[in-house]
N, CA, C and O atoms as CSV, one atom per row, in Angstrom:
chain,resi,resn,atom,element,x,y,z
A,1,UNK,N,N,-8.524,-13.271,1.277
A,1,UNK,CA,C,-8.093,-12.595,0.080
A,1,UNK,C,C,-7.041,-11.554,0.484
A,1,UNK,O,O,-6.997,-10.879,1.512
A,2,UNK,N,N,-6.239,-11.579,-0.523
A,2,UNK,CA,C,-4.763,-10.690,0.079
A,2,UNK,C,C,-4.656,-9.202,-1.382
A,2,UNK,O,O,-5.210,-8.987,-2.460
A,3,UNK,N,N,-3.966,-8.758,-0.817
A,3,UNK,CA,C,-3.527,-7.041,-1.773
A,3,UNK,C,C,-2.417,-6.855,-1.513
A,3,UNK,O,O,-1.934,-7.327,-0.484
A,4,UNK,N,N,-1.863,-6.279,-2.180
A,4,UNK,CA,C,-0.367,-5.730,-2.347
A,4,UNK,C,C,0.027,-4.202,-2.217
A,4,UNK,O,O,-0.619,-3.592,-3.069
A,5,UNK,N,N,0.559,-3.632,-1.734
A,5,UNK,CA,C,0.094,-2.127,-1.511
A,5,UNK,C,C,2.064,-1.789,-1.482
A,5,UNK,O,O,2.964,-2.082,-0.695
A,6,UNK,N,N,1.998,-1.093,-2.707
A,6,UNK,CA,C,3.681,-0.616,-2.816
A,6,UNK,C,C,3.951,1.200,-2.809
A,6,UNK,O,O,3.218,2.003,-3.386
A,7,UNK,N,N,4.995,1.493,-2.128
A,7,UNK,CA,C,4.869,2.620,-1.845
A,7,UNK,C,C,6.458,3.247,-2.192
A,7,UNK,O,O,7.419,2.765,-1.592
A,8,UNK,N,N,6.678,4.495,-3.331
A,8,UNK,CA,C,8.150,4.849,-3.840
A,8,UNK,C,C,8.186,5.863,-3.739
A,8,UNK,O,O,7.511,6.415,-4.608
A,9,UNK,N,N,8.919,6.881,-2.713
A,9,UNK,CA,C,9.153,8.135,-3.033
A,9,UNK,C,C,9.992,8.463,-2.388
A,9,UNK,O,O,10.922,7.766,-1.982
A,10,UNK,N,N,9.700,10.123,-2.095
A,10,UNK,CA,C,11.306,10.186,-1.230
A,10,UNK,C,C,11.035,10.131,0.108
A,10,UNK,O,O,9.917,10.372,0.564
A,11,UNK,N,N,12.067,9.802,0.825
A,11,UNK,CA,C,11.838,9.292,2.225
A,11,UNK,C,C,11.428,10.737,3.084
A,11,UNK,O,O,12.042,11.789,2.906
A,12,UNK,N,N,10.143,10.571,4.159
A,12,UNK,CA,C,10.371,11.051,4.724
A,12,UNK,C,C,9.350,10.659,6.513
A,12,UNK,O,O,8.563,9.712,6.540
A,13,UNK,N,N,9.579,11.541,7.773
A,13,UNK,CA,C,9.028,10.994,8.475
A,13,UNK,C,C,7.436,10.100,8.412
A,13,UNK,O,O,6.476,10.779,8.050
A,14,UNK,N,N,7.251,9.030,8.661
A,14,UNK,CA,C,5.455,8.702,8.946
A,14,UNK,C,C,4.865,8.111,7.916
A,14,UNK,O,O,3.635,8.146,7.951
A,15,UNK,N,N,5.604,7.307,6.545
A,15,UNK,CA,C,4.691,6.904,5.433
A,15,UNK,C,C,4.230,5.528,6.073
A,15,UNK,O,O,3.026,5.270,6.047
A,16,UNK,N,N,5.005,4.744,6.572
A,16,UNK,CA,C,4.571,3.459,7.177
A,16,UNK,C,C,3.281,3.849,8.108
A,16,UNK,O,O,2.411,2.988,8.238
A,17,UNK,N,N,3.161,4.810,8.605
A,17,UNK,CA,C,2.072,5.045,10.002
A,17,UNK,C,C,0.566,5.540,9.189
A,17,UNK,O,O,-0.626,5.318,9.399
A,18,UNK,N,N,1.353,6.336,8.151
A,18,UNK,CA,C,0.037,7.126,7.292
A,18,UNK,C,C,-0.749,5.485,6.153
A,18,UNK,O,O,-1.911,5.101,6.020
A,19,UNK,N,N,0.249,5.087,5.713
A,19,UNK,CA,C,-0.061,4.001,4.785
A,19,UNK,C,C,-0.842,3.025,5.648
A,19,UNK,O,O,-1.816,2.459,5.151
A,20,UNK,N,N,-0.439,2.754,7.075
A,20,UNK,CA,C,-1.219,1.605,7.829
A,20,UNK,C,C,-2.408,2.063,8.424
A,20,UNK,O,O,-3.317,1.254,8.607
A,21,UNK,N,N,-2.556,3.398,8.797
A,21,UNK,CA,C,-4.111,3.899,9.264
A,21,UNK,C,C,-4.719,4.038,8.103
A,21,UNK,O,O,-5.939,4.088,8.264
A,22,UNK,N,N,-4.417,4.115,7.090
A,22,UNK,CA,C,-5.349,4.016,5.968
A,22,UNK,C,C,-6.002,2.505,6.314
A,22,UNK,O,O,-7.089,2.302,6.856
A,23,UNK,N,N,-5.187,1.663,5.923
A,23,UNK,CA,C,-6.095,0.255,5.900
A,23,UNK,C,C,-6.223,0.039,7.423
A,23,UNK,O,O,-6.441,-1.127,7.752
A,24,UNK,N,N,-6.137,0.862,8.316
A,24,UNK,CA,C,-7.128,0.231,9.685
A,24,UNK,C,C,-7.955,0.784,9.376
A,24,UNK,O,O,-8.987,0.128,9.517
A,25,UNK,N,N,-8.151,1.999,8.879
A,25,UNK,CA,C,-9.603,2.468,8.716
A,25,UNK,C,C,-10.504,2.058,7.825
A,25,UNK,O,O,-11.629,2.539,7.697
A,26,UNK,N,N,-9.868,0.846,6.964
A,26,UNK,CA,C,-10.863,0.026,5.847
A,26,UNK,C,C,-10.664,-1.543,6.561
A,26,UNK,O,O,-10.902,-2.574,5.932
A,27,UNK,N,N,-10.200,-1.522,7.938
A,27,UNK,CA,C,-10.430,-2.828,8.308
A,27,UNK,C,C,-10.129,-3.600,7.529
A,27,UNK,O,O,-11.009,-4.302,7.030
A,28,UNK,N,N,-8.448,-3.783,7.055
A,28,UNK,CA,C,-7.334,-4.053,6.481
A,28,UNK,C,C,-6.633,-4.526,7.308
A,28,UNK,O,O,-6.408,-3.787,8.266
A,29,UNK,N,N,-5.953,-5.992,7.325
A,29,UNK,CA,C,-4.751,-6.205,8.502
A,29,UNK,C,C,-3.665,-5.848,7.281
A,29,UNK,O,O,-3.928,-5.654,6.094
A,30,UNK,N,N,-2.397,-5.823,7.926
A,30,UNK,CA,C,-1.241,-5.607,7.737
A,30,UNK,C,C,-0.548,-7.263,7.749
A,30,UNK,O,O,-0.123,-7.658,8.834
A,31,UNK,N,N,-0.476,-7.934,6.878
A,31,UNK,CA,C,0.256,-9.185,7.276
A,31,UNK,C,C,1.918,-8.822,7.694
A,31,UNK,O,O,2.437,-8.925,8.805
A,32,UNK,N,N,2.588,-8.333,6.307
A,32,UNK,CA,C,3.716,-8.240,5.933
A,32,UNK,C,C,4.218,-6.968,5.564
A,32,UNK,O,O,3.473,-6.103,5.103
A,33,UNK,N,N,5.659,-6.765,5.770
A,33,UNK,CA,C,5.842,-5.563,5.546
A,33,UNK,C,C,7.430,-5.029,5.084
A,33,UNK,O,O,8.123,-4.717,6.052
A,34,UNK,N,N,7.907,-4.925,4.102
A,34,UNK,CA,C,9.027,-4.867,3.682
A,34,UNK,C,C,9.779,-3.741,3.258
A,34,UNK,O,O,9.873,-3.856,2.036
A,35,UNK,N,N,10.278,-2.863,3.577
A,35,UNK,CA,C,10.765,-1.617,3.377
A,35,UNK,C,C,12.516,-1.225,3.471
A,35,UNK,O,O,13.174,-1.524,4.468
A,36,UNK,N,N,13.023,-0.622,2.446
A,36,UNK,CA,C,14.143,0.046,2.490
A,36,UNK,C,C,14.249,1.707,2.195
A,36,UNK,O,O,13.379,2.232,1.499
A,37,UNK,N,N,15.400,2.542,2.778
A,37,UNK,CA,C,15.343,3.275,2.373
A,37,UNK,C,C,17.214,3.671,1.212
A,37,UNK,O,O,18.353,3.548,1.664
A,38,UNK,N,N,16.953,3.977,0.221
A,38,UNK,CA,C,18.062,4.064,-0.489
A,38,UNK,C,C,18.486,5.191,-0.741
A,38,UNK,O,O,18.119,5.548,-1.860
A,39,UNK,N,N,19.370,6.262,0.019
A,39,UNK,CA,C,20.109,7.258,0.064
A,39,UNK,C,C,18.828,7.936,0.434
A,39,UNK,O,O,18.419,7.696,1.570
A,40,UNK,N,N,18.107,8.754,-0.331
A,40,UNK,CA,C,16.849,9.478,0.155
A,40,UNK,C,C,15.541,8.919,-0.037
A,40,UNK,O,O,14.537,9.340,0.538
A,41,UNK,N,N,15.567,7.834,-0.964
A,41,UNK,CA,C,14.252,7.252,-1.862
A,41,UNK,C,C,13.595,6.420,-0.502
A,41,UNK,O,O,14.103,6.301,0.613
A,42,UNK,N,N,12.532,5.992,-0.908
A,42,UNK,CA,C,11.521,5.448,0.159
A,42,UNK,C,C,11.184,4.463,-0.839
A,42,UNK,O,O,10.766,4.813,-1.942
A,43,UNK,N,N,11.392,2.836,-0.412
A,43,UNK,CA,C,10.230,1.384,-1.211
A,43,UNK,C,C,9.669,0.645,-0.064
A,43,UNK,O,O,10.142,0.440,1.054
A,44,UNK,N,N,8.900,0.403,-0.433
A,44,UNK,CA,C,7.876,-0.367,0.327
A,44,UNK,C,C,6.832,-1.414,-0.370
A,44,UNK,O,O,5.997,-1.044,-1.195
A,45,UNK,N,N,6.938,-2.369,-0.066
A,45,UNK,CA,C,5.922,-3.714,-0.480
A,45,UNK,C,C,4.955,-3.973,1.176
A,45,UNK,O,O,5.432,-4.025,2.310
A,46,UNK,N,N,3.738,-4.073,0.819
A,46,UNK,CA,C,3.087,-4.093,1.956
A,46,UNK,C,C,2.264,-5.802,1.498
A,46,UNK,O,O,2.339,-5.978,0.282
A,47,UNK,N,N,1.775,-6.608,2.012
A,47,UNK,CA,C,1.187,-7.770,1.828
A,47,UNK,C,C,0.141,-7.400,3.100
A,47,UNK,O,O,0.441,-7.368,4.293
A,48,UNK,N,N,-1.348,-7.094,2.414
A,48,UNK,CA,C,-2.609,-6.887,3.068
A,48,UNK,C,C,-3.668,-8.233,3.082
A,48,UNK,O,O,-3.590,-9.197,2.321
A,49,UNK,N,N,-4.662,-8.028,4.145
A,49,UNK,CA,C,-5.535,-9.418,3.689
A,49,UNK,C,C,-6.897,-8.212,4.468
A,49,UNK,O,O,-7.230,-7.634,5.502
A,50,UNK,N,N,-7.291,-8.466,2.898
A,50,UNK,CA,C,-8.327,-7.667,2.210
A,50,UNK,C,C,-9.812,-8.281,2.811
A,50,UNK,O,O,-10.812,-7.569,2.717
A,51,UNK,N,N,-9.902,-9.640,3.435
A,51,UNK,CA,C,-11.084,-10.260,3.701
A,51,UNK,C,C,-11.996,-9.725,4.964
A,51,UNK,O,O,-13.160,-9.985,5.271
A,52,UNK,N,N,-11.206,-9.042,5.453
A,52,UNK,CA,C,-12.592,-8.250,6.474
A,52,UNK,C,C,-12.559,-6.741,5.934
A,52,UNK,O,O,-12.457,-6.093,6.976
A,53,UNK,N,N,-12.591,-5.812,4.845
A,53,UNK,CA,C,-12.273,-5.038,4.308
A,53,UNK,C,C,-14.095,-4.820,4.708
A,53,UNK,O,O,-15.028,-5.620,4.637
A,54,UNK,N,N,-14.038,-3.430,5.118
A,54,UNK,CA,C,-15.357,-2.442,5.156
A,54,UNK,C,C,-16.184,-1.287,4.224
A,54,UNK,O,O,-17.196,-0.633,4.476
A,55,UNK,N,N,-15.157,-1.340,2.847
A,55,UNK,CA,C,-15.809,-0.812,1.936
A,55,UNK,C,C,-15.362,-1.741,0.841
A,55,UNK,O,O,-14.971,-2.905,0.936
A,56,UNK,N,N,-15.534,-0.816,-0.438
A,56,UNK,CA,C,-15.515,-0.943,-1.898
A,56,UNK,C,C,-13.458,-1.243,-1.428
A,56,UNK,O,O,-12.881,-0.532,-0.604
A,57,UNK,N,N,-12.895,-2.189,-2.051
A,57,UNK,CA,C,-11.315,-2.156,-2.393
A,57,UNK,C,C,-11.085,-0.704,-3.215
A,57,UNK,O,O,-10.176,0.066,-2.905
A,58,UNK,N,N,-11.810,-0.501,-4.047
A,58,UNK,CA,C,-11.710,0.570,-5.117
A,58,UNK,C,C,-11.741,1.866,-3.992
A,58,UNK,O,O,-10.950,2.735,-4.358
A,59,UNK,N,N,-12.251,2.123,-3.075
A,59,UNK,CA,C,-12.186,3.036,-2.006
A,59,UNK,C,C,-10.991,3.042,-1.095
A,59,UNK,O,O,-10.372,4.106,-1.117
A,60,UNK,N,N,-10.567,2.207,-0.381
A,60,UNK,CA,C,-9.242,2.259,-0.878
A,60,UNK,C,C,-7.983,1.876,-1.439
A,60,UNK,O,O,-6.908,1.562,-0.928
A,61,UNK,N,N,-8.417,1.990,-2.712
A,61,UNK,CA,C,-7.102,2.073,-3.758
A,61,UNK,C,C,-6.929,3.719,-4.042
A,61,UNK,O,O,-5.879,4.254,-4.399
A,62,UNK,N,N,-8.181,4.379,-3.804
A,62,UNK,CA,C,-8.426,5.559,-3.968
A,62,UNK,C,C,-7.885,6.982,-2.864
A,62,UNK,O,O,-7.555,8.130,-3.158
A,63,UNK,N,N,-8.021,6.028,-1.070
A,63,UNK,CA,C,-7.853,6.717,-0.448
A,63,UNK,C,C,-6.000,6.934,-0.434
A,63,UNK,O,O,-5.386,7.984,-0.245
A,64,UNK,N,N,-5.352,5.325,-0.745
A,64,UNK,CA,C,-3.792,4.811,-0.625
A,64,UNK,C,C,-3.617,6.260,-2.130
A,64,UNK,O,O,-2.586,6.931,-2.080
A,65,UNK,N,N,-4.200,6.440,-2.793
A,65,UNK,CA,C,-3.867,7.007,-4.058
A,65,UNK,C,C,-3.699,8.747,-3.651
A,65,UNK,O,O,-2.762,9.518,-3.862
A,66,UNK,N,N,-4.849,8.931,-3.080
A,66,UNK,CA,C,-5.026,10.670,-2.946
A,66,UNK,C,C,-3.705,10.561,-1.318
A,66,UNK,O,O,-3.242,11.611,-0.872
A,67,UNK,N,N,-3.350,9.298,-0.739
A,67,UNK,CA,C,-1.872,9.871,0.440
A,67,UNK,C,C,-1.155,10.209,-0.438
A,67,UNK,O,O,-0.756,11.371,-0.362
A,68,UNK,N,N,-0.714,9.418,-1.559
A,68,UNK,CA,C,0.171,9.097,-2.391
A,68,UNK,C,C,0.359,10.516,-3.272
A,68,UNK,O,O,1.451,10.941,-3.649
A,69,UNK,N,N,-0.845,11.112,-3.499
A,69,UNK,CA,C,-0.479,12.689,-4.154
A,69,UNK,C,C,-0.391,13.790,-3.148
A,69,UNK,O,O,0.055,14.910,-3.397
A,70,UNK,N,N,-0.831,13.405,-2.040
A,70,UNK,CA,C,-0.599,14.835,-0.844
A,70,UNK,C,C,1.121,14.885,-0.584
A,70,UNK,O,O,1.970,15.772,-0.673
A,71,UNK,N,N,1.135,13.384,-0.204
A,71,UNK,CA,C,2.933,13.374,-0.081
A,71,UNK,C,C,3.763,13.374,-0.807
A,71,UNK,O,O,4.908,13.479,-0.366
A,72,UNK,N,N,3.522,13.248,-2.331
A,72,UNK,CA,C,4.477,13.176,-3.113
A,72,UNK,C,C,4.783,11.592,-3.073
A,72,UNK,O,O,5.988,11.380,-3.213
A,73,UNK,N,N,4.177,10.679,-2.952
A,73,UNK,CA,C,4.281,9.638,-3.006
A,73,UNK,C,C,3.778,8.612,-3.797
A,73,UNK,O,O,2.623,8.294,-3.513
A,74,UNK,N,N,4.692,7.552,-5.375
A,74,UNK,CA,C,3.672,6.578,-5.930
A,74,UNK,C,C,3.245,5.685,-5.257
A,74,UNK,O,O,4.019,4.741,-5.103
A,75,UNK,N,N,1.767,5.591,-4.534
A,75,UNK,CA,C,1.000,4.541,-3.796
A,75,UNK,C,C,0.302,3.422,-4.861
A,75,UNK,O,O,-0.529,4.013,-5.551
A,76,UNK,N,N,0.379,2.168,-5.158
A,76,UNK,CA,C,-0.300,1.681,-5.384
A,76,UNK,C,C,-1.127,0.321,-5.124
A,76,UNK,O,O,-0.445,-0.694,-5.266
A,77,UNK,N,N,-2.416,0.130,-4.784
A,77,UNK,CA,C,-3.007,-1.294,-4.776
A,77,UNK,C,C,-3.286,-1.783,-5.098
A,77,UNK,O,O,-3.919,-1.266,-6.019
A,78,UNK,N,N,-3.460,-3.466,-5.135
A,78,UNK,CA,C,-3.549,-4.144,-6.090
A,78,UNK,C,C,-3.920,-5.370,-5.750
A,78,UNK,O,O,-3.045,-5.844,-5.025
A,79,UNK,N,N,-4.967,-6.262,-5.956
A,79,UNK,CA,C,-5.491,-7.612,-5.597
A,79,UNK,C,C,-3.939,-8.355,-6.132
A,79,UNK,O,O,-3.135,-8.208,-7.053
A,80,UNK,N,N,-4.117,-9.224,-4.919
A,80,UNK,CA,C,-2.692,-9.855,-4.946
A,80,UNK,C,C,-2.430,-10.781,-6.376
A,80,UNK,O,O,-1.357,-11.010,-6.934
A,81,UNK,N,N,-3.846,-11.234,-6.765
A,81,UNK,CA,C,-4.045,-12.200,-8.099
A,81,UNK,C,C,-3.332,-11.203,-9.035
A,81,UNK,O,O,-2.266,-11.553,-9.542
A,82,UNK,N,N,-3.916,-9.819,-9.336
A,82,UNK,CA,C,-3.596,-9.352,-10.743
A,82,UNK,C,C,-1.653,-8.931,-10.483
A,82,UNK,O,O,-0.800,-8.692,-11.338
A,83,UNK,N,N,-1.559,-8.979,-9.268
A,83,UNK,CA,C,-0.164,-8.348,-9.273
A,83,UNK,C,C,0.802,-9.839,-9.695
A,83,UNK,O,O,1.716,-9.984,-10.507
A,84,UNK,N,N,0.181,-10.745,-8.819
A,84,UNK,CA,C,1.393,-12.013,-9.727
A,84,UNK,C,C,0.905,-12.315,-11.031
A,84,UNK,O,O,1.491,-13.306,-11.467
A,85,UNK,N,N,0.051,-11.849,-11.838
A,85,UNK,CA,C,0.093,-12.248,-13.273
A,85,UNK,C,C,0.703,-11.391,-13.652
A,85,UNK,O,O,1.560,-11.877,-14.389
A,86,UNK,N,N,0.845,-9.921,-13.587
A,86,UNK,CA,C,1.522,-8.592,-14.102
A,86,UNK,C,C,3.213,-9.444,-14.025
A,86,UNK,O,O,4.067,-9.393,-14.911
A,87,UNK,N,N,3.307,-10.115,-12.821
A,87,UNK,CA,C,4.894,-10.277,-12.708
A,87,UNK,C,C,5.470,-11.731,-13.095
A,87,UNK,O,O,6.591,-12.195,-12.882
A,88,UNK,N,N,4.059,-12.451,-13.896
A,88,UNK,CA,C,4.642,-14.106,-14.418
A,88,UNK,C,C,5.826,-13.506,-15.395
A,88,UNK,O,O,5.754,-12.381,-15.890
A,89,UNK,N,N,6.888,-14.383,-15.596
A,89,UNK,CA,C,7.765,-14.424,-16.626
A,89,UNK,C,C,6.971,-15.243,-18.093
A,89,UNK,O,O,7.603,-15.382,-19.140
């Protein structure tokens, strides 16, 4: 089972390092990883596989959520299912 984990703000040192010890610490691999930075802004698409995951997903969607307000950063996760129906045409 896979997750989607997208990350928008303004760029600054360590979101890739902070965003990936989050999911080592929920025993989260990292498949994929796609990132630009645009003048100052920070995007990021992360492709996770959620199947050896050690808690609740909701734990962290919660923990990706409270990086996401310390840094000033929109973090969000998302079971990979609900994110490609959000994006069918």
């Amino acid at each position: 089972m896979r997750a989607v984990i997208t990350v928008i703000g303004k760029d600054t040192v360590g979101i890739l390092h902070k965003v990936s010890g989050i999911c080592a610490t929920h025993n989260v691999n990292v498949i994929e990883v796609t990132q630009s930075v645009l003048q100052d802004m920070f995007a990021m698409i992360m492709m996770v596989d959620i199947s050896g995951i050690t808690s609740d997903f909701s734990a962290l969607s919660d923990d990706m959520a409270a990086l996401g307000t310390a840094e000033g950063l929109a973090i969000h996760c998302m079971h990979e299912d609900i994110f490609n129906s959000m994006h069918k045409i």
